[in-house]
C-alpha beads as a LAMMPS data file, in Angstrom:
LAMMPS data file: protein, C-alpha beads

374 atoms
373 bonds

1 atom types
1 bond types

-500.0 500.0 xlo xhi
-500.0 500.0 ylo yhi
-500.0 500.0 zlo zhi

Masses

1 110.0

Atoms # bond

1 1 1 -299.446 -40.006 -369.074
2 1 1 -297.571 -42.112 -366.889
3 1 1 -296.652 -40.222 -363.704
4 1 1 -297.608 -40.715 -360.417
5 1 1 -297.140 -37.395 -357.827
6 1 1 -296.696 -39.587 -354.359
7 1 1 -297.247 -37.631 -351.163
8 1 1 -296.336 -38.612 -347.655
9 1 1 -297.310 -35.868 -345.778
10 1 1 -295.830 -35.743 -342.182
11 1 1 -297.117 -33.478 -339.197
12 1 1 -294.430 -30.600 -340.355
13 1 1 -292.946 -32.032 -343.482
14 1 1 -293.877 -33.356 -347.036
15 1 1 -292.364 -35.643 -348.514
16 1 1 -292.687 -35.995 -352.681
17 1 1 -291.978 -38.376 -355.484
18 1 1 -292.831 -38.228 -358.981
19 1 1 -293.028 -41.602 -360.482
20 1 1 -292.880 -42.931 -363.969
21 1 1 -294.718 -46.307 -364.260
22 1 1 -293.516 -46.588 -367.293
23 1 1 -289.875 -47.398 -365.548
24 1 1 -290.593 -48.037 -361.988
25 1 1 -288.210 -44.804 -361.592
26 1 1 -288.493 -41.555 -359.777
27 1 1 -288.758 -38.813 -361.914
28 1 1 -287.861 -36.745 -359.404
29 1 1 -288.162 -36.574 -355.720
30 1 1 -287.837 -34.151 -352.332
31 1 1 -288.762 -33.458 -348.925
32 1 1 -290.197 -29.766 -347.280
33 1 1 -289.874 -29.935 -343.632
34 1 1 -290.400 -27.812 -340.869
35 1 1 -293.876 -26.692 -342.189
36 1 1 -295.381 -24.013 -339.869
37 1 1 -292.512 -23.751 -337.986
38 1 1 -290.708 -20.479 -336.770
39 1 1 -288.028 -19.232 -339.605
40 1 1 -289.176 -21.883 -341.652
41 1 1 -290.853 -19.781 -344.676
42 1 1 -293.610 -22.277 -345.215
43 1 1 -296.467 -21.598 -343.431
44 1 1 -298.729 -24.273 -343.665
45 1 1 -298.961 -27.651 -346.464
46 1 1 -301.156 -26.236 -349.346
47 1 1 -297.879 -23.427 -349.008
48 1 1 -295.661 -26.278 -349.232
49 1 1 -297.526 -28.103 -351.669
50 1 1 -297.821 -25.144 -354.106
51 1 1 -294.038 -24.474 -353.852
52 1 1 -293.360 -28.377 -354.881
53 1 1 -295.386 -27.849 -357.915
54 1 1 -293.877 -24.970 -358.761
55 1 1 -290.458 -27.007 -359.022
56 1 1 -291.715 -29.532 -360.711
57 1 1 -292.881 -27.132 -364.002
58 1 1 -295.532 -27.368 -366.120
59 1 1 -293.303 -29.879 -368.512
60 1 1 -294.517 -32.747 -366.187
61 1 1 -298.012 -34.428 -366.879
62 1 1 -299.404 -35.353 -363.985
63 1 1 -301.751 -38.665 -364.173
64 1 1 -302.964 -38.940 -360.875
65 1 1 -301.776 -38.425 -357.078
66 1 1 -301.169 -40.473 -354.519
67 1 1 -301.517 -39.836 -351.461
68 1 1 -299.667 -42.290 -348.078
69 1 1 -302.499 -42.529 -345.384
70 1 1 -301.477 -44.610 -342.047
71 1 1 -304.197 -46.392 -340.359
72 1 1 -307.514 -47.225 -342.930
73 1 1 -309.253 -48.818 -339.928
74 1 1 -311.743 -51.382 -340.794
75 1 1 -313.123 -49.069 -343.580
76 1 1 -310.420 -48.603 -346.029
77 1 1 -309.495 -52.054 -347.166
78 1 1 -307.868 -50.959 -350.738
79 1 1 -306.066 -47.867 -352.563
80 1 1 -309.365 -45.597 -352.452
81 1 1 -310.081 -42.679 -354.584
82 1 1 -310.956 -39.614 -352.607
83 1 1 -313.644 -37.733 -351.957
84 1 1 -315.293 -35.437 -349.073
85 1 1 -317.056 -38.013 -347.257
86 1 1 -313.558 -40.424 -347.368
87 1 1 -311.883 -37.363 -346.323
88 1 1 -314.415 -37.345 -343.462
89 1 1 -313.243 -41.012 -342.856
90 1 1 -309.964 -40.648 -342.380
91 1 1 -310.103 -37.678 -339.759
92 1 1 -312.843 -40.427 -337.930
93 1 1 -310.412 -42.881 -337.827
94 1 1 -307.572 -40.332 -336.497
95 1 1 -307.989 -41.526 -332.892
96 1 1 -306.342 -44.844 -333.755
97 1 1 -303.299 -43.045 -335.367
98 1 1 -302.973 -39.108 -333.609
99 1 1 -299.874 -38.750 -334.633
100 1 1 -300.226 -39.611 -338.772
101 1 1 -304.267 -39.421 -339.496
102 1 1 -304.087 -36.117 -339.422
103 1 1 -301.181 -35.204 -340.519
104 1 1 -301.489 -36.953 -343.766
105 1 1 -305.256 -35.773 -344.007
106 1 1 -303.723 -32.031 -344.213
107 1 1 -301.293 -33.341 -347.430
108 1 1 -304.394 -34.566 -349.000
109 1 1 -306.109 -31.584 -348.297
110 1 1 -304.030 -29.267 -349.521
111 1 1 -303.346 -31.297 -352.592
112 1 1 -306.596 -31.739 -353.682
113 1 1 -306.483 -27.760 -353.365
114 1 1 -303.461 -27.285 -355.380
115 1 1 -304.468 -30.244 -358.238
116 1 1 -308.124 -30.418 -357.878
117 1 1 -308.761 -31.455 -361.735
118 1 1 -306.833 -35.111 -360.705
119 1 1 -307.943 -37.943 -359.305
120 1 1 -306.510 -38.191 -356.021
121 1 1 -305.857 -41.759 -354.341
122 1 1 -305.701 -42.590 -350.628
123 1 1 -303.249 -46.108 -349.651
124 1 1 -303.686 -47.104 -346.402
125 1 1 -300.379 -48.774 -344.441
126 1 1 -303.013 -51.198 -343.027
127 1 1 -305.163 -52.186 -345.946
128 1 1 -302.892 -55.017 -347.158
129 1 1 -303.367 -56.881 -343.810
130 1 1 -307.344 -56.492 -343.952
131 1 1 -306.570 -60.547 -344.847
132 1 1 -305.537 -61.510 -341.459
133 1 1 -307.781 -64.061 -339.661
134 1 1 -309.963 -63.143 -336.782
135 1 1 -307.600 -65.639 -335.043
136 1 1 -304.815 -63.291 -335.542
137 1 1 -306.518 -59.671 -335.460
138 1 1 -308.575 -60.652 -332.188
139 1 1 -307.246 -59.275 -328.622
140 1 1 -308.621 -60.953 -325.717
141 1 1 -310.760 -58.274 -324.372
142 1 1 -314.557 -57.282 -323.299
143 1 1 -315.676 -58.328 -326.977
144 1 1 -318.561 -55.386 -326.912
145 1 1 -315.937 -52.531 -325.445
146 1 1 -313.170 -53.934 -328.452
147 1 1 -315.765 -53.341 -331.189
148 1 1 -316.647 -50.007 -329.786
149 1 1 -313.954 -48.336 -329.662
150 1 1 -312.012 -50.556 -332.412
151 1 1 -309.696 -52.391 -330.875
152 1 1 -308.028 -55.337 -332.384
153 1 1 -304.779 -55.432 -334.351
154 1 1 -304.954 -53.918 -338.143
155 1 1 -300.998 -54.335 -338.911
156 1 1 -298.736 -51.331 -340.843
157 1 1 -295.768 -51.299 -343.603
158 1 1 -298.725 -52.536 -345.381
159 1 1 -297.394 -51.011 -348.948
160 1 1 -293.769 -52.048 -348.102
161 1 1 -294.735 -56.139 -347.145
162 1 1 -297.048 -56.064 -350.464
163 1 1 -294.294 -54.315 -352.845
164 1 1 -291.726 -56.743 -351.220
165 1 1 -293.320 -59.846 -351.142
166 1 1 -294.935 -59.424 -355.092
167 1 1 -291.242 -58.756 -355.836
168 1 1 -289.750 -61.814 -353.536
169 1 1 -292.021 -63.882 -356.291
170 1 1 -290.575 -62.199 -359.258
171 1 1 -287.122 -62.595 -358.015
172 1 1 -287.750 -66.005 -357.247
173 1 1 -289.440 -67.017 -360.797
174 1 1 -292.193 -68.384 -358.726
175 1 1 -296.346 -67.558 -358.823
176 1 1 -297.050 -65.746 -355.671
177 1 1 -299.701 -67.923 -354.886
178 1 1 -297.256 -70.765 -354.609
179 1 1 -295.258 -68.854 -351.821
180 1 1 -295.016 -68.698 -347.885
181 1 1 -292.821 -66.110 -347.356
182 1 1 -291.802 -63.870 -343.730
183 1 1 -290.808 -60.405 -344.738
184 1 1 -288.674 -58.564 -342.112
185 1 1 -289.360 -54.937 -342.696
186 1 1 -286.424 -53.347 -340.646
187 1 1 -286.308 -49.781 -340.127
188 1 1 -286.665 -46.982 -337.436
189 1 1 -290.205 -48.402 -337.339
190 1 1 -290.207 -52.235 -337.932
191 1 1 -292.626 -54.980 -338.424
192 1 1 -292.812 -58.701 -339.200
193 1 1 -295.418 -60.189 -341.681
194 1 1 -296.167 -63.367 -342.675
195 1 1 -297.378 -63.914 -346.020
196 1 1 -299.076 -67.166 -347.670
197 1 1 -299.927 -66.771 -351.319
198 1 1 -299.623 -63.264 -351.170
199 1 1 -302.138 -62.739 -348.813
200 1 1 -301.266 -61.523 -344.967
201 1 1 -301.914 -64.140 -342.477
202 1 1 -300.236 -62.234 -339.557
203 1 1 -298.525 -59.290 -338.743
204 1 1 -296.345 -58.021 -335.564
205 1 1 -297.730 -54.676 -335.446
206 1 1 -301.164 -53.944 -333.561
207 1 1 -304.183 -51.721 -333.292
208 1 1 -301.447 -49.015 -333.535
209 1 1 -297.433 -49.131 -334.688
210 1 1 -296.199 -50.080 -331.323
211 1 1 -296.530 -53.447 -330.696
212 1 1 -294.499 -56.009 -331.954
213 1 1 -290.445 -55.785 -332.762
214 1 1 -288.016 -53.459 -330.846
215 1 1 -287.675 -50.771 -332.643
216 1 1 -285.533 -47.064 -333.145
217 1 1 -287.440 -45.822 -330.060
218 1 1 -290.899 -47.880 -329.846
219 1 1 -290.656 -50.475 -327.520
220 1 1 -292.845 -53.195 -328.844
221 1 1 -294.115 -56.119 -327.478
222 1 1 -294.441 -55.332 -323.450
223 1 1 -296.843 -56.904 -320.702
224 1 1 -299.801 -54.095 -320.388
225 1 1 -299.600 -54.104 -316.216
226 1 1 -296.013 -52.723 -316.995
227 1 1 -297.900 -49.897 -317.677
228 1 1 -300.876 -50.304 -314.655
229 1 1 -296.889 -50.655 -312.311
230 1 1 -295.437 -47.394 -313.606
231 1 1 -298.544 -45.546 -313.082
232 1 1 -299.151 -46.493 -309.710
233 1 1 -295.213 -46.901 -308.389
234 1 1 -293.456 -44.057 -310.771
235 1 1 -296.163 -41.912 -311.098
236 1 1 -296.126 -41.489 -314.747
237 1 1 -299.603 -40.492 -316.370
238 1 1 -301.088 -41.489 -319.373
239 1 1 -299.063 -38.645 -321.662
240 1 1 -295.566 -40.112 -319.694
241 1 1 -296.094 -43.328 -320.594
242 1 1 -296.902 -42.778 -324.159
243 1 1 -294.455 -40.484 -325.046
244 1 1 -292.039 -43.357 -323.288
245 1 1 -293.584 -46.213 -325.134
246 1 1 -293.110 -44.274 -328.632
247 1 1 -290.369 -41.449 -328.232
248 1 1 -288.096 -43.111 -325.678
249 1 1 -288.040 -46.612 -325.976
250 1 1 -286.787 -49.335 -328.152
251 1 1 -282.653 -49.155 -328.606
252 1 1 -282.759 -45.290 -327.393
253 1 1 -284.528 -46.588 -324.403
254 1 1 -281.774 -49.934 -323.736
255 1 1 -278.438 -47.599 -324.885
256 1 1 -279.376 -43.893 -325.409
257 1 1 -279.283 -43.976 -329.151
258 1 1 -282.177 -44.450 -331.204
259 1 1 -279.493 -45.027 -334.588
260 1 1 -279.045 -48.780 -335.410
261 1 1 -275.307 -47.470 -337.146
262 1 1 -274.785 -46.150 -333.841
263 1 1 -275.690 -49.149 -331.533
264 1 1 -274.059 -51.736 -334.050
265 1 1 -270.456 -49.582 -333.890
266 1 1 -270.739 -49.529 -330.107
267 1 1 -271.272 -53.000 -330.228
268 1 1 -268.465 -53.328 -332.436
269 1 1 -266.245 -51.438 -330.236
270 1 1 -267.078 -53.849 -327.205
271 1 1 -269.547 -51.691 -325.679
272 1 1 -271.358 -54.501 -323.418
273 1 1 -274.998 -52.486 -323.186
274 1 1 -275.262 -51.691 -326.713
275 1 1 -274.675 -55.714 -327.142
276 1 1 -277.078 -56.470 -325.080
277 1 1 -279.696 -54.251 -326.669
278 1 1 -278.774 -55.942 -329.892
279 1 1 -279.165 -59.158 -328.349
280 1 1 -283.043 -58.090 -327.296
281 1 1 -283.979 -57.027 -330.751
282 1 1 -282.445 -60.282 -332.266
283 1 1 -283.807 -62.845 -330.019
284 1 1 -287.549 -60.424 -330.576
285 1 1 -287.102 -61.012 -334.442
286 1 1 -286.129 -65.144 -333.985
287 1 1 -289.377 -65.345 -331.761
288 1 1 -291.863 -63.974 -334.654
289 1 1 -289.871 -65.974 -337.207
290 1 1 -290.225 -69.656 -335.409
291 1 1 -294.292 -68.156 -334.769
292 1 1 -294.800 -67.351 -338.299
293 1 1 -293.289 -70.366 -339.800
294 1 1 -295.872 -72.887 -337.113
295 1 1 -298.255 -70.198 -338.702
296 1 1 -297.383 -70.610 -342.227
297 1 1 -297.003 -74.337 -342.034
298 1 1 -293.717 -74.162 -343.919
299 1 1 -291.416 -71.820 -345.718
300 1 1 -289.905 -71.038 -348.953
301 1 1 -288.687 -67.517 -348.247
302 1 1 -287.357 -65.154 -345.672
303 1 1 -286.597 -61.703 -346.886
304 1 1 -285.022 -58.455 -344.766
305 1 1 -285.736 -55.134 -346.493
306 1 1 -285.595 -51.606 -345.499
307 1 1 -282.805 -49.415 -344.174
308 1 1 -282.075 -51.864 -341.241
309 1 1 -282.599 -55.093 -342.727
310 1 1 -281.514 -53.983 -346.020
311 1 1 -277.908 -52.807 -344.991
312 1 1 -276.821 -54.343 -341.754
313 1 1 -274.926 -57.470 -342.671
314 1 1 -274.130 -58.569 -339.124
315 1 1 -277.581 -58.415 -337.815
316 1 1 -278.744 -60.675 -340.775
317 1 1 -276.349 -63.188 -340.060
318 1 1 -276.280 -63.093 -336.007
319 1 1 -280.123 -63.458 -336.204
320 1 1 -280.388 -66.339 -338.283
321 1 1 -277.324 -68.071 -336.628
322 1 1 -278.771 -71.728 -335.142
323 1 1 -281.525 -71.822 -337.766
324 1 1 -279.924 -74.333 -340.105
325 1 1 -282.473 -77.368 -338.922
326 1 1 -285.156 -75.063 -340.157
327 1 1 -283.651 -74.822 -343.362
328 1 1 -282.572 -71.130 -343.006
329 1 1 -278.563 -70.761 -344.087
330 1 1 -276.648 -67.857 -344.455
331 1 1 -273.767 -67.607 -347.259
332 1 1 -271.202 -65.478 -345.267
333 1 1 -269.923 -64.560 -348.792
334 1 1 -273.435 -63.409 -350.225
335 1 1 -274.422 -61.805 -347.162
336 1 1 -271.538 -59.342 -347.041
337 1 1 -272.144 -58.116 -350.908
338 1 1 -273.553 -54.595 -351.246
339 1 1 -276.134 -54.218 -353.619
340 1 1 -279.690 -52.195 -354.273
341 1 1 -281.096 -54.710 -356.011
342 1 1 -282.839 -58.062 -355.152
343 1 1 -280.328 -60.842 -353.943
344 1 1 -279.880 -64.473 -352.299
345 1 1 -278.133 -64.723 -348.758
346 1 1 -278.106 -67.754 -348.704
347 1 1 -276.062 -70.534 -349.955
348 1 1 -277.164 -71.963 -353.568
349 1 1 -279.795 -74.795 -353.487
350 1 1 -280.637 -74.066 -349.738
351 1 1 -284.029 -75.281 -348.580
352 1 1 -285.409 -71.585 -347.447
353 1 1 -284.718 -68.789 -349.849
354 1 1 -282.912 -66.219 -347.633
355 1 1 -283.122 -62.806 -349.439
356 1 1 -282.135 -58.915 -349.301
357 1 1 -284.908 -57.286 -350.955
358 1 1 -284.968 -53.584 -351.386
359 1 1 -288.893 -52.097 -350.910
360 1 1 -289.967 -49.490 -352.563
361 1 1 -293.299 -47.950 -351.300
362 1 1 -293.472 -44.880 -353.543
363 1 1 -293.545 -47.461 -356.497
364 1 1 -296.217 -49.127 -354.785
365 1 1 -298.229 -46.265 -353.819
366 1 1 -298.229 -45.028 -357.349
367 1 1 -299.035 -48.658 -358.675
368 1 1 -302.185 -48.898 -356.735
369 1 1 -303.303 -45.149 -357.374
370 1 1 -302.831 -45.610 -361.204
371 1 1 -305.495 -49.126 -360.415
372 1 1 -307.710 -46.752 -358.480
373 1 1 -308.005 -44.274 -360.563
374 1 1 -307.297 -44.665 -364.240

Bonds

1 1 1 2
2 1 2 3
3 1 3 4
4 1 4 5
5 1 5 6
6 1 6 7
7 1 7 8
8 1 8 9
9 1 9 10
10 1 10 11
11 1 11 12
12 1 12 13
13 1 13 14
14 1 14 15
15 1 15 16
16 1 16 17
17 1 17 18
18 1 18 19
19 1 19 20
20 1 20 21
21 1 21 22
22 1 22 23
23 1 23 24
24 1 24 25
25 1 25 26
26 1 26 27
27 1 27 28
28 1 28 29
29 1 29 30
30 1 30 31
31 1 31 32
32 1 32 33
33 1 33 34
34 1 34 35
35 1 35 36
36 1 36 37
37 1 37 38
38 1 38 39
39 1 39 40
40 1 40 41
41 1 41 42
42 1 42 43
43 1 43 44
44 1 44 45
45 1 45 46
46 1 46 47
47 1 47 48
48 1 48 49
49 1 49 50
50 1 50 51
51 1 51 52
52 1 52 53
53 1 53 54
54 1 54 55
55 1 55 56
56 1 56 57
57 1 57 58
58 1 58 59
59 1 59 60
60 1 60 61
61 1 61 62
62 1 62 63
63 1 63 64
64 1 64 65
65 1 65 66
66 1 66 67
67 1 67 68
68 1 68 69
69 1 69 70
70 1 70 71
71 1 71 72
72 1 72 73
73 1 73 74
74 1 74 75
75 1 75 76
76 1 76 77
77 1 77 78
78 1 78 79
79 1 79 80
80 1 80 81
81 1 81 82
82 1 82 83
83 1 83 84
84 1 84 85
85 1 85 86
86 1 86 87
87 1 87 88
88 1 88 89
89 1 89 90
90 1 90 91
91 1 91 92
92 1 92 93
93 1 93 94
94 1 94 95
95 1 95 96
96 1 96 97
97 1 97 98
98 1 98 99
99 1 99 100
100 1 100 101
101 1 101 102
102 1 102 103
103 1 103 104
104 1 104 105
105 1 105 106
106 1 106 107
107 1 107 108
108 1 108 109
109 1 109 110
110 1 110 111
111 1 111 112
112 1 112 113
113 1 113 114
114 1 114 115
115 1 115 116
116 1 116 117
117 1 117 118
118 1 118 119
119 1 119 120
120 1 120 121
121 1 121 122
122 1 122 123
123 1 123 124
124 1 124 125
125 1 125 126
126 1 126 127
127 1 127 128
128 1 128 129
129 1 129 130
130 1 130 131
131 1 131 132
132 1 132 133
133 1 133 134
134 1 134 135
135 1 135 136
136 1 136 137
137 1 137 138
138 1 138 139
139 1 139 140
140 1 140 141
141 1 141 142
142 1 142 143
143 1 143 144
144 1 144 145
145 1 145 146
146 1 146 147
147 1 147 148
148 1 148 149
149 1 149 150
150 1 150 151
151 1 151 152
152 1 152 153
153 1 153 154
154 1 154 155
155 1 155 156
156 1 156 157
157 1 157 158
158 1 158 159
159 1 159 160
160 1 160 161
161 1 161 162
162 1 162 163
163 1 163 164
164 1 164 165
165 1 165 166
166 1 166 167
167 1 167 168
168 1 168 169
169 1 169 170
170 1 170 171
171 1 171 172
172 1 172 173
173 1 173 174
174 1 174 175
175 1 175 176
176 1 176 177
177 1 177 178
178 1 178 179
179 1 179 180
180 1 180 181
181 1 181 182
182 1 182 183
183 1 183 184
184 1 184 185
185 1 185 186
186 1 186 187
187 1 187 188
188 1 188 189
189 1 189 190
190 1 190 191
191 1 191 192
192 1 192 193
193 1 193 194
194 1 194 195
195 1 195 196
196 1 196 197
197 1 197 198
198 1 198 199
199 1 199 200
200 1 200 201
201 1 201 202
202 1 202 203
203 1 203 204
204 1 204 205
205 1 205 206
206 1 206 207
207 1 207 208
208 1 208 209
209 1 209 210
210 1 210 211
211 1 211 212
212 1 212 213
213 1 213 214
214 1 214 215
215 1 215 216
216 1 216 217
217 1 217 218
218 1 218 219
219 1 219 220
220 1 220 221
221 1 221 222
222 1 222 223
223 1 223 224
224 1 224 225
225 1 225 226
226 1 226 227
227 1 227 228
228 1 228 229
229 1 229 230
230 1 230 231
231 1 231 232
232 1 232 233
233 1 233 234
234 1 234 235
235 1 235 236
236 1 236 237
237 1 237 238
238 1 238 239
239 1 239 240
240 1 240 241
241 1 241 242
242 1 242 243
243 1 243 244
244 1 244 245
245 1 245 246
246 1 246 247
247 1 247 248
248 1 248 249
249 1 249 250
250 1 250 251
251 1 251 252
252 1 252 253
253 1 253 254
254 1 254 255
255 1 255 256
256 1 256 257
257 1 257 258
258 1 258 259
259 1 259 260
260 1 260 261
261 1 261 262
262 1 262 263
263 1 263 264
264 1 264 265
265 1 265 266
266 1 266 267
267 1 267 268
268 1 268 269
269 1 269 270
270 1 270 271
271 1 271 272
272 1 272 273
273 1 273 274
274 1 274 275
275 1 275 276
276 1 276 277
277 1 277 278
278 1 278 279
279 1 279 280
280 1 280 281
281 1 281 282
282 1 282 283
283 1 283 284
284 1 284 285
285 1 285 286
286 1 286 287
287 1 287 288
288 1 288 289
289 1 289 290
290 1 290 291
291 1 291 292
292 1 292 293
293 1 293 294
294 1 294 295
295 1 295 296
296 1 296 297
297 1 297 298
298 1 298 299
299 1 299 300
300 1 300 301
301 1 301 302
302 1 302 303
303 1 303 304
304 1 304 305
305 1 305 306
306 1 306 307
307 1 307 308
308 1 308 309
309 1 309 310
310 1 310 311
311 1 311 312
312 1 312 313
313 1 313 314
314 1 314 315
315 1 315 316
316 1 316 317
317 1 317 318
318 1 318 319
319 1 319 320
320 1 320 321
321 1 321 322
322 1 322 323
323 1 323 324
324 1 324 325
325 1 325 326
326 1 326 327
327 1 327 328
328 1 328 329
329 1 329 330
330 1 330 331
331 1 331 332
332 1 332 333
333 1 333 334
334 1 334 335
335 1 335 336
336 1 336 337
337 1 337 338
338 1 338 339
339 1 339 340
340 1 340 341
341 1 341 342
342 1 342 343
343 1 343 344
344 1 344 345
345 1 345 346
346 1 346 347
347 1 347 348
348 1 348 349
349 1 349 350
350 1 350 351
351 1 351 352
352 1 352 353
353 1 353 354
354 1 354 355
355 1 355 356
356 1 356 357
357 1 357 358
358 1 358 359
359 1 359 360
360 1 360 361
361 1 361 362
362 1 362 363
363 1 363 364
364 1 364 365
365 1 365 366
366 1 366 367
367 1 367 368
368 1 368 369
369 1 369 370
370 1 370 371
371 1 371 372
372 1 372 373
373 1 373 374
């Protein structure tokens, strides 16, 4: 028995693969949303959960499940099989992630109801950068009120930088270990990691998903007495500010649209503000990439993946432009190719390795559950 039953459970939604290790395919695949919701006919996730099963049919032999958990603190270091007391763990850990914690504790709940005869397999978005140095992780805070109340940076796309970097090395014909490698994970949500032999060495995202890169509407990187100003000056309280830091921020905060497609066509179009947001999120992204190289020592790849960095062509090119004395070139042939699969951008025998590298994090969920558990 080779298949996987991945669940990413969201707040009101579920979202479901079942993967064949065998292939590295999805079986098959779907999303419930709008769980507990008025009209919705679902009323709660073990309802949604049992309705999934029911379309999959007994014709599919489920191995094990696993199960997408956000923030493993610095508990969880590794794809860990579950039981009570980790359930217990995760809902302690749910302060540092209010909006996912608990959300994806209720998908593992409710699974566990539905399948309790499998081996069920928590992967944590911030185990795989466990590795970064106290150097990196470290904020520059009352030391005793930090360790607390667990404050330092833990990192997230975990699953996506491992999957993407492991295949970056493939691709490349290369042993990991051999590699320094920044992967730009480029989404809605979006993060930076540098990798050196595999291992994460540092990461743009913090103690939660905010900090770091501009994002859809997450503002990243931003000087904390911002904050301390609004409060005092606008008035905003402590729910204002988040929901503006996380909801209302980012590219929907600089044009009104959230959508990357969106801001890149006004762009197009000569819409000056929608330039300049672009311009923000590029120069954000060069920043990282000049830090992570000083970091690294050296470079032998640079890889874009998800929706963002997997599809936009222009913002590839635009935010490498005036890297060449680094050793980072763009093929303006290569770059404008569509393809799902792995694939150089840059020009043949360049120094850097410039790639488009599609993640997968289903694949990699069901990877380290099958290593957890069977």
């Amino acid at each position: 028995m080779s298949l996987i039953f991945v669940v990413n459970s969201g707040s009101s939604s579920i979202k479901y693969q079942l993967v064949d290790l065998e292939t590295g395919q999805a079986a098959l695949g779907g999303l419930v949303e709008r769980i507990g919701e008025a009209g919705s006919g679902v009323a709660n996730h073990t309802e949604g959960l049992r309705g999934i099963l029911g379309r999959l049919g007994t014709s599919h032999q489920i191995a094990a499940v696993g199960h997408r958990v956000v923030h493993g603190g610095e508990r969880f270091t590794g794809p860990t099989v579950v039981t009570d007391e980790v359930e217990r763990g995760i809902d302690e850990l749910s302060p540092l992630a209010p909006l996912h914690n608990p959300a994806n504790l209720e998908g593992i709940r409710a699974a566990r109801t539905a399948l309790p005869d499998l081996p069920h397999v928590a992967v944590f978005d911030t185990a795989f950068h466990h590795t970064l140095p106290a150097a990196a992780y470290t904020y520059a805070i009352d030391a005793a009120l930090a360790a607390e109340h667990g404050v330092r940076r833990y990192g997230f796309h975990g699953t996506s930088h491992k999957f993407v970097s492991e295949r970056t090395a493939e691709f490349l014909g290369r042993p990991l270990e051999s590699l320094k490698t920044i992967v730009l994970h480029l989404g809605n949500g979006a993060s930076v990691a540098a990798i050196d032999g595999g291992v994460s060495v540092e990461t743009s995202m913090g103690m939660t998903p905010l900090e770091g890169l501009v994002m859809g509407t997450r503002s990243g990187d931003i000087d904390a007495a911002v904050l301390i100003h609004l409060h005092r000056q606008a008035g905003l309280d402590f729910d204002d500010l988040d929901t503006m830091l996380n909801r209302r921020s980012g590219l929907l905060g600089l044009t009104g649209s959230g959508d990357m497609r969106d801001v890149q066509q006004a762009a197009s179009n000569g819409d000056a503000v929608a330039e300049a947001a672009l311009a923000v999120y590029r120069h954000r992204i060069r920043r990282y990439i000049g830090a992570y190289i000083a970091h690294l020592g050296g470079l032998d790849a640079i890889v874009f993946t998800a929706g963002v960095g997997e599809n936009n062509t222009l913002l590839r090119r635009r935010t490498l432009a005036g890297l060449e004395f680094l050793g980072i070139h763009v093929d303006p042939d290569r770059n404008e190719l569509s393809s799902k699969v792995a694939r150089y951008i840059s020009p043949e025998g360049a120094p850097v390795a410039v790639l488009v590298v599609p993640t997968n994090e289903e694949l990699e969920i069901a990877r380290q559950t099958a290593a957890a558990a069977l």
